[in-house]
N, C-alpha and C positions, 0 to 999 in steps of 0.2 A: 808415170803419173798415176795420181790415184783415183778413186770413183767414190762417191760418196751418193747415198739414197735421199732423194726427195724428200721423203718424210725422216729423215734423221735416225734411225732406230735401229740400222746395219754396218755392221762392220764397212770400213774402207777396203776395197780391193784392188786390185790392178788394172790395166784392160783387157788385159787375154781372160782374167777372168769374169768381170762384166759382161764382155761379149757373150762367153758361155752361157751364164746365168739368165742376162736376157733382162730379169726383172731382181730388183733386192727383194732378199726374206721376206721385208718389212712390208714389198707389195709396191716400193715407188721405186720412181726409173733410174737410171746411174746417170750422177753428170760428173762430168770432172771438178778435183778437188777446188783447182785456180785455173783462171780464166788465162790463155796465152795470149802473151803478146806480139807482135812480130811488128819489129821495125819497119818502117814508111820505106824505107833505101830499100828492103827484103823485099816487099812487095809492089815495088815500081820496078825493080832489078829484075831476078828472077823469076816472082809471078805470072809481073803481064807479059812476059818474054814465053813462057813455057805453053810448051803444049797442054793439053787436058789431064794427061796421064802424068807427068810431071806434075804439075801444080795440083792433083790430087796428093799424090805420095807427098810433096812437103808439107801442105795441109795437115795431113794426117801423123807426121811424125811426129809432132812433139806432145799429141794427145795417145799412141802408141809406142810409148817407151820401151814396154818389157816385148815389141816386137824389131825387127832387124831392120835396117833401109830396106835388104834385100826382100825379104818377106810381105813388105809395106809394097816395095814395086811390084812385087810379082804378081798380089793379090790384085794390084788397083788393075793390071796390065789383063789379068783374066777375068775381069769384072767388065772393063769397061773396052776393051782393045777386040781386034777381030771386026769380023759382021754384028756385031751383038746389037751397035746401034746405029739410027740413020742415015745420021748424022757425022761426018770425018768429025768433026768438033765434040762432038759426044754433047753439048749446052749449048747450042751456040749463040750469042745474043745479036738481038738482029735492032737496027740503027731508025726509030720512027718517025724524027724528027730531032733537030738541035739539041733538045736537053730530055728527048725520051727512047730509052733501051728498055729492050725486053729478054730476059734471057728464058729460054727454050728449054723446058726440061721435057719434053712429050716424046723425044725422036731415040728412046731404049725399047723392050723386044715388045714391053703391054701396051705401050701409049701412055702410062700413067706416068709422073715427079717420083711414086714411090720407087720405081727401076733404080732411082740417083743412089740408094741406099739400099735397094735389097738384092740388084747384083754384085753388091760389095762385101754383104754379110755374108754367104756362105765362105766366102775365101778367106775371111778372117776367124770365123766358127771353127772353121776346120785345123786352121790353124794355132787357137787357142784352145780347141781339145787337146792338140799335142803337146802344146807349152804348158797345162795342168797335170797332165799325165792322166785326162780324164780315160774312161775303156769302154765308156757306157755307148749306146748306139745314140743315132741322135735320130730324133722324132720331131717333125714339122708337122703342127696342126692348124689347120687354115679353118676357119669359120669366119666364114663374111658374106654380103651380101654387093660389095662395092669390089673397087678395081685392087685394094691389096691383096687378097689372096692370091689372083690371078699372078701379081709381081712378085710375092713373096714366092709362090710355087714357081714361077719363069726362073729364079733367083734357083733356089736351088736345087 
């Protein structure tokens, strides 16, 4: 799949390379080219049936094309698998009443929602260095004042 910028003014890329880059030229964020769709039967079948780790990798495959199922699993499996979070469920949505759920993003290593996405990003960073044939080292620069740095740094 491809990536295209926000503000329109960058080239289309891939995802391995998106990820790399992080941000377009042009300075806006990468979305994907078209919106996926996934059959009603896919996601009564398979989704609600899968574990966390499962139902992340298929999520994530048809917006990482140019990465392997294998690569897809491995990253989600070292992101989100282990002790890393509280929670066996990794999200777990917890049941309030008849018609209210609340799903649980707090129980990864900072306590913050950002954990859901930034112990994911180094596994595929590194991944997508290889798949460019990038050589450069990679440099994280954290300036904040809130709970992202903290997860972004826990992340890699």
């Amino acid at each position: 799949m491809l990536y295209e910028s926000t503000r329109g003014k960058a080239d289309k890329v891939m995802s391995a390379e998106a990820v790399k880059m992080g941000i377009a030229p042009d300075g806006g964020l990468f979305v994907p080219e078209n919106i996926v769709k996934m059959a009603t039967a896919m996601i009564e079948g398979q989704l609600v049936k899968a574990n966390y780790l499962e139902r992340a990798s298929q999520l994530l495959k048809p917006y990482l094309t140019d990465y392997t199922e294998e690569e897809i699993a491995e990253s989600v499996k070292n992101a989100y698998g282990g002790e890393k979070f509280a929670s066996r469920e990794i999200a777990p949505i917890q049941k309030l009443d008849e018609h209210t759920y609340v799903l649980e993003l707090w129980h990864g290593p900072t306590c913050a929602f950002k954990d859901m996405a930034l112990q994911l990003l180094p596994h595929l960073m590194t991944k997508a260095m290889l798949k460019t044939g990038e050589a450069r080292e990679i440099v994280i620069l954290v300036a904040t004042s809130g709970d992202t740095g903290k997860a972004a740094l826990e992340g890699f």
